[in-house]
N, C-alpha and C positions, 0 to 999 in steps of 0.2 A: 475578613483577613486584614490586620492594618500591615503598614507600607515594612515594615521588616519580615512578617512572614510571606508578604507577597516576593520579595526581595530575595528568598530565602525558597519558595515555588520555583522560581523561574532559574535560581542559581541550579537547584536541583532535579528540572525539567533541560536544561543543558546538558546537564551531567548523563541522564537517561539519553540524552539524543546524541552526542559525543560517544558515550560508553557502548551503546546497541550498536551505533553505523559501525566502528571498529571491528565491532566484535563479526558483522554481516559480511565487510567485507572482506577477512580474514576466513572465513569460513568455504564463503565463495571462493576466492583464491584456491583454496585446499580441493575446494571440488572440480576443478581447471575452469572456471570460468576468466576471459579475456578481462584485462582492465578498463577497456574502452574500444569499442568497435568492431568489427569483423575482418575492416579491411586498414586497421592499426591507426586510423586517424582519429583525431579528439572532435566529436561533433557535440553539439549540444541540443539541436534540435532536430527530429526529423517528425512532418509530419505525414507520412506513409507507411499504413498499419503494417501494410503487404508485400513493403521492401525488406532487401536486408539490413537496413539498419535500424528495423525498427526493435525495441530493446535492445539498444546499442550502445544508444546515445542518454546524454544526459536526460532529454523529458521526449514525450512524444505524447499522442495523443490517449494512452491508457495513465499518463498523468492524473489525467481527471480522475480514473478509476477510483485510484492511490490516496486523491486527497478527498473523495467521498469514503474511502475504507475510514479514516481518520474519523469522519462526523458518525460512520456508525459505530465503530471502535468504542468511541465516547459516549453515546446512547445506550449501547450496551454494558459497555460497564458502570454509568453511572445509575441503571436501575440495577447491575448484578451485585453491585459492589459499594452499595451506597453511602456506608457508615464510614468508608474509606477516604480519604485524605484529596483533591485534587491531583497532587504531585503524586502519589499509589496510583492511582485511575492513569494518568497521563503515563507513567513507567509499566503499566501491566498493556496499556493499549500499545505502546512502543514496542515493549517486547515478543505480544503479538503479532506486530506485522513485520516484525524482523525474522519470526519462525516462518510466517509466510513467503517471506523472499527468499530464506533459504529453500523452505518445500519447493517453491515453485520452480523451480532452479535447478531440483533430482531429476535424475533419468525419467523416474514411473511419474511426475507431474508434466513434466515435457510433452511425454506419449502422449499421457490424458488429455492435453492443451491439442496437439495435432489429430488427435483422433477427434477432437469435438467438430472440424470441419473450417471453420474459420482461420486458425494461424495455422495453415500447414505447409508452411516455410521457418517456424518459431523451434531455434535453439537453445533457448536460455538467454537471459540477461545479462548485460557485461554486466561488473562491477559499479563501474558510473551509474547508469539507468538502474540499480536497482538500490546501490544509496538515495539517486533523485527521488525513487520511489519511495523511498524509507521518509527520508526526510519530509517529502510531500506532506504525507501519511499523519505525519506529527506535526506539520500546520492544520492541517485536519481537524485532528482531536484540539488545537489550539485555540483556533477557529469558534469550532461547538464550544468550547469552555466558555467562550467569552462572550458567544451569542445568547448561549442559555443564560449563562448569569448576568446578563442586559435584560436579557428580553423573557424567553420562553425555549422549553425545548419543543414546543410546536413549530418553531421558528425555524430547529435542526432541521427538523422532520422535513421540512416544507424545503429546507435546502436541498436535503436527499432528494425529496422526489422531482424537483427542479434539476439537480444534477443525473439523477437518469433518465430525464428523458432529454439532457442534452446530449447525455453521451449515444442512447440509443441512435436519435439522429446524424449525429457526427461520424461516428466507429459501431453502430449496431451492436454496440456493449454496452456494460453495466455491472457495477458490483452482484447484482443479485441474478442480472443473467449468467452472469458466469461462475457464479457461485451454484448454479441450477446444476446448469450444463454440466460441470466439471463434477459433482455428486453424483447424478445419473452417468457418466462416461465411466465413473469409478466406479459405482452398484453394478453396472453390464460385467466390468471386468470380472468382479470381486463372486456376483450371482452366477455368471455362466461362461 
């Protein structure tokens, strides 16, 4: 890529990250989520899974989640999707986990999240925490882009599994644990 369509990546990797948050948190708004907080103050950080402010606030500890979704996002789509463009790959993986902030944000993904046993105080994310998460998300995949094409995507890989098993230790999550968990909570509903 010489320095004008790099120039030209990154105008239009903006563009996706500007155009999805809008659109997320627009959508949010429409499904009554709060703009920030529970208890209406601007917080930016909280790190306590199991308070109320956690998805409240700007980041908290399921940040990390957010910006591991980002390196898988990118792993997966650059084998699903491979003939495709950087700036494609970055705007399909964006747009993905903007579908994911809304899902996660519905009535039946709430239930699903409380019924799993761990967030059963978890109402939904304001608006702030789940831009922060959007955005995270998309350093993420920015991240991987720029690791793989330095180095290797062995490299992602190896960040992934680096990144769950901090978060296990940290918060007893992880992209793919709760990606288990939240499948099996939905198969119980959906089977029986």
């Amino acid at each position: 890529m010489d320095s004008d369509q790099e120039c030209l990546h990154w105008r239009r990797v903006g563009e996706f990250g500007i155009g999805g948050t809008a659109v997320v948190a627009l959508v949010l708004s429409l499904l009554g989520r709060t703009l920030w907080g529970a208890g209406g103050s601007l917080m930016f950080w909280t790190g306590d899974i199991h308070g109320p402010l956690n998805s409240q606030c700007l980041a908290d500890p399921f940040t990390l989640v957010h910006f591991t979704h980002g390196l898988v996002l990118f792993l997966s789509l650059s084998w699903a999707a491979q003939k495709r463009s950087p700036t494609t790959r970055f705007g399909a993986a964006y747009a993905l986990e903007a579908i994911w902030e809304i899902a996660e944000n519905t009535t039946f993904a709430i239930e699903a999240f409380r019924r799993q046993g761990m967030q059963q105080g978890y109402y939904g994310d304001s608006i702030l925490n789940a831009v922060g998460d959007l955005v995270t998300a998309g350093i993420g995949v920015g991240v991987a882009t720029i690791l793989a094409a330095r180095t290797s995507w062995k490299v992602v890989v190896g960040l992934i599994a680096m990144l769950e098993v901090l978060a296990w230790l940290w918060i007893r999550e992880g992209v793919f644990l709760i990606l288990g968990r939240l499948l099996l909570t939905v198969g119980k509903r959906v089977g029986g």
